[in-house]
N, C-alpha and C positions, 0 to 999 in steps of 0.2 A: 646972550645968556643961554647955558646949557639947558635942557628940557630934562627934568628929574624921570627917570627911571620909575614907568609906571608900575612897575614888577615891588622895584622897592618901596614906593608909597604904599602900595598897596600891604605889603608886610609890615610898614608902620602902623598903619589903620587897623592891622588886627590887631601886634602885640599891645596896640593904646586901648582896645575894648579888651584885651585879657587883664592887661593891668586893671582898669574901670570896674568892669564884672565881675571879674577874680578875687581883687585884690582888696574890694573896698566889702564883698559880704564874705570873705574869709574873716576880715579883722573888725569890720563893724559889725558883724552880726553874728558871724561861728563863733570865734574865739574868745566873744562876751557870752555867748550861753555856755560854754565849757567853762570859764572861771569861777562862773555864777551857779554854776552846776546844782550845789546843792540848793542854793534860795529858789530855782526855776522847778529844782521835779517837783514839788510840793501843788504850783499850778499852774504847771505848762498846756497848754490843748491838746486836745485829742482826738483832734479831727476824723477820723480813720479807723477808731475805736479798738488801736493796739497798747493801749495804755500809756499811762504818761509818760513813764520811763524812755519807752520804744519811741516814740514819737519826739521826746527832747533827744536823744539818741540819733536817730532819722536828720531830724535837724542842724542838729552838728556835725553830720558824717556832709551833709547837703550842700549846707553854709560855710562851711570850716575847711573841711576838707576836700571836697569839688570844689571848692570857691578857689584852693591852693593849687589845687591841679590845673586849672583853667590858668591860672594866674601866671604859671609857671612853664605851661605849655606842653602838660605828659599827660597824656590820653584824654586831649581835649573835649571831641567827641564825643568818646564815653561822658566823662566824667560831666559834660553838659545836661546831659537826659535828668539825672537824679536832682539836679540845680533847677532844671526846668519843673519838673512834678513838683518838689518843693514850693518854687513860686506860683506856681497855678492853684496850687492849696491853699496858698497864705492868701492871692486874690479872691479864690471865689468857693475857699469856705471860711477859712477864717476871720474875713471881711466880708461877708458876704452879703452882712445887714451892714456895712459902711458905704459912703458917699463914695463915689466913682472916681472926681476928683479932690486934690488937695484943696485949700485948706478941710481938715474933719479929721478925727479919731477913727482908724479903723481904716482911709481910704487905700483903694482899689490899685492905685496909681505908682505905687513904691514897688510893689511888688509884680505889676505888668510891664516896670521899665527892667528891671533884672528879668524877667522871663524871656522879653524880646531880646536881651542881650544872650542869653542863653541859647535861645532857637537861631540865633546868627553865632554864635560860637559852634555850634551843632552843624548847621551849614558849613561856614567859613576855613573851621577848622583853628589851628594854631597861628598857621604863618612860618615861617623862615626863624623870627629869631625866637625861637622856642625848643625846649627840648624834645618836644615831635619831629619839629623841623631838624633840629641836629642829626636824628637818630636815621630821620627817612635819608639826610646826605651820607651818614654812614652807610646803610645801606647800597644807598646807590655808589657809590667806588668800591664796596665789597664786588657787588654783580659787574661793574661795568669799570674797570681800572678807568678807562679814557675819559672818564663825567668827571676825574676827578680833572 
């Protein structure tokens, strides 16, 4: 039996954690505070004390929108950092009188498991089948006809 292409496992292993990280707080979490827009500004947290608007705003651009970027694979990198702050604020201020682990209201643990996904998408990068990855092979047979 053939030996799988460590290169290519390794490109699955990311695009499965941008799917995971990306995919699951763009739609479970961005994209319900944006429908629900108006029932949330009334009393969203304000952790940060930019008001509530700014702050459910923040969070959507965070959740929704880095979560799609991530997901999708365009400026992964970047679009990690704003995902990361986001989760390190929902752990440890706006949980920050909750219990550490699950089961509990409030806990610590939802939001530390997207943070660590985030700070290894920050690492890791995209991967091959992403559209970072498409962009950097376009490049590279721009500069280097022969890569192609």
């Amino acid at each position: 039996m053939k030996t799988p292409d460590p290169a290519l496992l390794n490109d699955i292993g990311l695009l499965m954690t941008r799917i995971l990280f990306g995919g699951l707080m763009a739609f479970g979490h961005g994209l319900p505070k944006l429908q629900n827009y108006a029932a949330m500004s009334g009393g969203f947290p304000d952790p940060l004390n930019l008001g509530v608007a700014n702050s459910l705003n923040g969070a959507i651009f965070s959740e929704l929108v880095c979560g799609f970027l991530i997901l999708i694979g365009l400026g992964t990198r970047v679009a990690a950092i704003p995902a990361a702050f986001a989760m390190f604020i929902a752990a440890f201020v706006i949980h920050a009188q909750g219990p550490f682990f699950l089961p509990g209201d409030g806990a610590k643990v939802p939001a530390l498991r997207y943070l660590a996904g985030y700070i290894i998408k920050r690492v890791t990068a995209a991967g091959r089948f992403s559209l970072d990855g498409l962009i950097a092979q376009s490049r590279a047979k721009k500069t280097d006809p022969a890569a192609a």
